[in-house]
N, C-alpha and C positions, 0 to 999 in steps of 0.2 A: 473533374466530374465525379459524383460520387456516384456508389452502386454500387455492386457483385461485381468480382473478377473473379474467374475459373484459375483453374490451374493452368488448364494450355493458355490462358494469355500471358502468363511467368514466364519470362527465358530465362528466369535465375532457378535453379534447383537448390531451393531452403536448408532441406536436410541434409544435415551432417551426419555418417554415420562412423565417422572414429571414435574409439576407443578411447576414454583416456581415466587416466585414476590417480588424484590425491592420497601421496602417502601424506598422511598428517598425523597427530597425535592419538587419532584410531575412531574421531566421532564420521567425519565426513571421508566419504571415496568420491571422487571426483574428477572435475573439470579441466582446465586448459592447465594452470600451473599451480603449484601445492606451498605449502609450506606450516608451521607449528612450534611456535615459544609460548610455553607455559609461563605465567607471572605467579606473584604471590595470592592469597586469597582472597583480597581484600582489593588488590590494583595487577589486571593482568595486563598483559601489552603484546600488540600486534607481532606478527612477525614476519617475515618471507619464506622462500622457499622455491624447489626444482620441480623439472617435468617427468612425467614418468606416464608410461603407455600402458595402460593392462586390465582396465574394467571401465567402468559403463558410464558412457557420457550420452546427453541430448542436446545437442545445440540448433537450432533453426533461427535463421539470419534472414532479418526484415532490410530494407532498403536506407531506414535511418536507425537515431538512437529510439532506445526504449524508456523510458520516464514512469510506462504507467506500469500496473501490479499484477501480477498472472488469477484466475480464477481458474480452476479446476471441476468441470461439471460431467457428469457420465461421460469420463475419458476423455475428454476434451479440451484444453488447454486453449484460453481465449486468455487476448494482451491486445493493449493497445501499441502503436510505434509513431514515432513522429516524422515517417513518412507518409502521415496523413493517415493508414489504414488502419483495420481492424482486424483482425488474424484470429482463426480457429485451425487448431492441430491436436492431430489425433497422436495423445499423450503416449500410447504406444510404438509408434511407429516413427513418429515427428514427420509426418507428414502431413503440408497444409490442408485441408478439407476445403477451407472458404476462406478470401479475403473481400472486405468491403474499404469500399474507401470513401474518405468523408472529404472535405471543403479543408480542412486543414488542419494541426498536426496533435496528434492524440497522446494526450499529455492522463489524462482520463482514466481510471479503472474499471472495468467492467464487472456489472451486478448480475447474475444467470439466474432467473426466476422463470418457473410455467414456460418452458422450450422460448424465451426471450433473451437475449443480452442487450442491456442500458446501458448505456457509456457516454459520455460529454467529447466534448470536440473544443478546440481552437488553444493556443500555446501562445503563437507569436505577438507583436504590440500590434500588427495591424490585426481587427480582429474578423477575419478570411472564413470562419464560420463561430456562428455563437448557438449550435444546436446540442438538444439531448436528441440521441437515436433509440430508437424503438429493434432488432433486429433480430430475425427466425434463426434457430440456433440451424437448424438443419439444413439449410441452402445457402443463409445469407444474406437473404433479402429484405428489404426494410419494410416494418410494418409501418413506422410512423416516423417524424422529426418533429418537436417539440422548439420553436425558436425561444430566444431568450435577448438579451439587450446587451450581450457583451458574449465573452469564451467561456465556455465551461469547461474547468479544471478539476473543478469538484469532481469524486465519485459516486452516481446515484446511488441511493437505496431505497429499496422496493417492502412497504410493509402493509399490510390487509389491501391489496388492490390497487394500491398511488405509491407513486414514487416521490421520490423525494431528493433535493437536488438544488444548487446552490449555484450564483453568475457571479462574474466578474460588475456585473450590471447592480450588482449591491443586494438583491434578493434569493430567497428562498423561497423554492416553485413546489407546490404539490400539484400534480398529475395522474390522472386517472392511467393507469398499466394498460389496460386494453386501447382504450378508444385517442389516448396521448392529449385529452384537453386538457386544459388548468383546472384546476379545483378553486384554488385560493396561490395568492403572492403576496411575500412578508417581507417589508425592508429590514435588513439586516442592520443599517447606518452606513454601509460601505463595501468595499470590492468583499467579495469572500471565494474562497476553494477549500475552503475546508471541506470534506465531506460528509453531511448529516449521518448521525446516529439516533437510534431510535430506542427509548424505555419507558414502557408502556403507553400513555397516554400525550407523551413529552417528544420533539424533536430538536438535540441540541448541534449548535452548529457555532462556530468561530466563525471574528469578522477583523479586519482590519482596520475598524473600532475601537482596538483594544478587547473587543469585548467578547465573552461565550451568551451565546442564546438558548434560552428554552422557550421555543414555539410548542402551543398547541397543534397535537398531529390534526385533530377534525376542521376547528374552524381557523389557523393560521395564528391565532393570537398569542401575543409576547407574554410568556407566564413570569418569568423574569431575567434580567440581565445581571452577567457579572464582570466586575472592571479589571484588568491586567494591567500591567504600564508598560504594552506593545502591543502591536497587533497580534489576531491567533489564526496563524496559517495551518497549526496543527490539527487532525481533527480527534474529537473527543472518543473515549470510551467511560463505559460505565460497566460497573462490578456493583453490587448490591444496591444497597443507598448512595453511592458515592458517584461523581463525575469526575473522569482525569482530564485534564488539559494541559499542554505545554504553550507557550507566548515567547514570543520575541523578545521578553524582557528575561528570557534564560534561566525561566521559572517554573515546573512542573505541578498544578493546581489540583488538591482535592476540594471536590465542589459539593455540599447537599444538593443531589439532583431536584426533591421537594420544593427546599427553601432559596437553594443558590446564594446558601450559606459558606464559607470557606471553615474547609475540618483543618487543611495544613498545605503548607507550599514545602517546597524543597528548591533550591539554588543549585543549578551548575554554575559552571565557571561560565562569569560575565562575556558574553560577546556581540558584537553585530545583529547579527540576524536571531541569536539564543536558542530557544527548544521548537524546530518545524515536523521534526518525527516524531508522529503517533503514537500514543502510548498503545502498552495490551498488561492486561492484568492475568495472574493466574497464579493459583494457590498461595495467596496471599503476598503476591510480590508484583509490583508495577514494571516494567520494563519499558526502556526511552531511550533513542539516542536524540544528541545533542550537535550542533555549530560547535563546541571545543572538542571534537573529536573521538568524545567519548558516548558507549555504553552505559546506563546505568540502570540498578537495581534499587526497589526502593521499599520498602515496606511500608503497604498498602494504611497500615493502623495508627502506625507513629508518622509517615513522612521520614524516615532517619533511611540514611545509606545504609544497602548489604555491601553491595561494590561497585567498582567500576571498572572499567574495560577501556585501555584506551587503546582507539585505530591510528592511522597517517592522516586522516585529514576528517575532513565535517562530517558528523551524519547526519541524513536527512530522511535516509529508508526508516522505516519502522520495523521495529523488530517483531518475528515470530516464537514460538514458541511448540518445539516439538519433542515427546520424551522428556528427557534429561540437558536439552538442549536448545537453547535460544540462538538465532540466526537472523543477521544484518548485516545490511551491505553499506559502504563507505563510500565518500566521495575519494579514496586512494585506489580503487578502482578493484576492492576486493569483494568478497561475499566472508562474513564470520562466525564460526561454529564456537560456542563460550556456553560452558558449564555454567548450568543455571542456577547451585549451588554455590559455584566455588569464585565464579566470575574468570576463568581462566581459559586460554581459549585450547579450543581440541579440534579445529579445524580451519584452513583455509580456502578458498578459490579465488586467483588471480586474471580476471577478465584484461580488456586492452581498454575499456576507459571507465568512469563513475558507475559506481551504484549506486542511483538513486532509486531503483523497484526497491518496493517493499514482498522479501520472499514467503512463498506457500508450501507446506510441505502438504504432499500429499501420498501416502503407502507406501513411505522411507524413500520417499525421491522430493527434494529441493528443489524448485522453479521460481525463476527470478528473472529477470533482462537488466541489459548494462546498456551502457550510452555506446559501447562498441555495435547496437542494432543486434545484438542476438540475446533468442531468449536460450535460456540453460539448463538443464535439469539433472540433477548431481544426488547420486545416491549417495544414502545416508547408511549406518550401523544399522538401525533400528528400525523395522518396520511399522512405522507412527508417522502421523498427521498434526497438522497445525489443530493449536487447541489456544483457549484464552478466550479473553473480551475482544479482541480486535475481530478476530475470525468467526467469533460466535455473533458477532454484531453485521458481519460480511461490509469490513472497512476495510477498501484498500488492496482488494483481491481476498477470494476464499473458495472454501470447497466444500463440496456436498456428500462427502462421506461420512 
């Protein structure tokens, strides 16, 4: 049954208030367990590492795994969990404020606009809910649910009044922010989760088509299509004139957002499933992980590799960008701090299972969740914030500072 849960309906007590600190190679202090192997500058590599007790951890533990991406809004820490619910915690304290719970399991990112949080619903193959939620940041309660023809995995995005938001049911919905009607509904050609991006007058979005889309934000209409040779579960960002995309054919796309002309691709190493996390751009460099396990850096003009970074197993989180310091999490169950110059990493955090959130930094504190059901937040050297194309577009969790 979905709706508001208070706090006395929890017999679980969320926060954690232990201590704990990543000795690492000095970017990150941290979480559960540490560890820091530098690589050369060009190919750094993963490493392990020990426990150590003695600065500032946040952890608040939800009832299943986490999937979706933290947003940050006046103090507040809102994430979706795939025990169905929706979670606001007051980022000082880690103490819940409100939990909402929806029809089924929140795979979803949350968009915090006008005291609102938008978020999608539904995960598993039976499809147990296919809504977007409308939701008061200050109680929890729902203003509206938007149904749709399948699960929404997408993460909405909220631009001049409508939101915007993509089904399993093959479309992309615009939606009036207040009153939660349709505006207009665009087939994509097929399933999409991507989550729409918005520049200027253009709304681009992946499909399982193959294909990236440039929809008209006013009246829905397809301005033009571009072809991959896989599906594109990634979702896009855009830096100047340009559109990034990563495909399933393990290819990283520069796009004329205009023309939906191609400027250049870039190849990771062939795999399966190929590039599902998100690119972000920032000063002059694309950042992406990849299905082969790796990090990569890319320059934005040429397409040519700065470096790469390899983890233990797939990424699929998207990386961020804060200071001096890009930060992604692995499906080897780690969170990773890697010099944004040198490619080489200066920090760890070892959770108990996948990271697939894509992390947010916000006032030198790192928030993220892990499939272990807790979200985390790990102070950093630096008192800095997520910056880039992802976060400036508010893809995939962001903050309003």
């Amino acid at each position: 049954m979905k709706g508001v849960r208070s706090n006395a309906e929890s017999n679980v007590d969320r926060r954690v208030n232990r201590r704990v600190f990543l000795a690492s190679c000095g970017t990150i202090a941290v979480g559960t367990t540490t560890g820091c192997l530098s690589g050369d500058s060009n190919n750094g590599a993963a490493s392990g590492g020990t426990r150590s007790d003695t600065e500032t951890v946040l952890e608040f533990r939800t009832d299943d795994g986490i999937l979706s991406s933290p947003t940050i809004s006046d103090g507040t820490i809102y994430i979706g969990s795939t025990d169905s619910s929706v979670y606001a915690i007051n980022a000082d304290t880690g103490n819940e404020q409100w939990s909402f719970e929806t029809d089924g399991q929140v795979y979803s990112s949350p968009q915090v606009v006008d005291q609102t949080v938008y978020i999608g619903s539904g995960l598993g193959r039976d499809p147990d809910d296919t809504n977007l939620y409308a939701i008061n940041t200050t109680d929890g309660t729902e203003r509206w649910q938007f149904e749709t023809g399948d699960r929404v995995k997408s993460s909405p995005t909220v631009a001049n009044g409508t939101v915007y938001v993509t089904s399993r049911d093959g479309y992309l919905y615009a939606i009036d922010a207040e009153s939660g009607t349709e505006e207009w509904a665009t087939s994509v050609g097929s399933t999409s989760e991507a989550s729409p991006v918005i520049n200027g007058e253009s709304v681009f979005v992946g499909s399982f088509d193959n294909s990236l889309y440039a929809v008209d934000t006013s009246t829905g209409t397809v301005q033009w299509t571009f072809q991959t040779g896989e599906l594109v579960r990634s979702s896009a960002t855009v830096s100047g004139d340009t559109v990034y995309v990563g495909s399933s054919d393990s290819t990283l796309y520069a796009i004329d957002h205009q023309t939906g002309d191609e400027q250049w691709q870039f190849s990771a190493e062939d795999t399966e499933f190929g590039i599902q996390s998100s690119p972000t751009v920032s000063d002059g460099t694309v950042y992406v992980g990849s299905y082969d396990s790796k990090l990569y850096a890319v320059d934005t003009e040429t397409g040519s590799q700065t470096w790469e970074f390899a983890t233990g197993d797939t990424i699929i989180s998207s990386p961020t960008v804060a200071g001096d310091t890009v930060y992604v999490g692995s499906q080897d169950n780690n969170l990773y701090a890697v010099d944004r110059e040198s490619g080489t990493q200066t920090g760890s955090v070892a959770t108990d299972a996948e990271v697939f959130s894509s992390p947010t930094v916000v006032d030198g504190t790192v928030y993220f969740g892990s499939g272990d059901g807790t979200l985390y937040g790990v102070s950093a050297d630096e008192n800095v914030s997520s910056q880039g194309s992802r976060v400036a577009h508010r893809t995939l969790g962001h903050h309003n500072q």
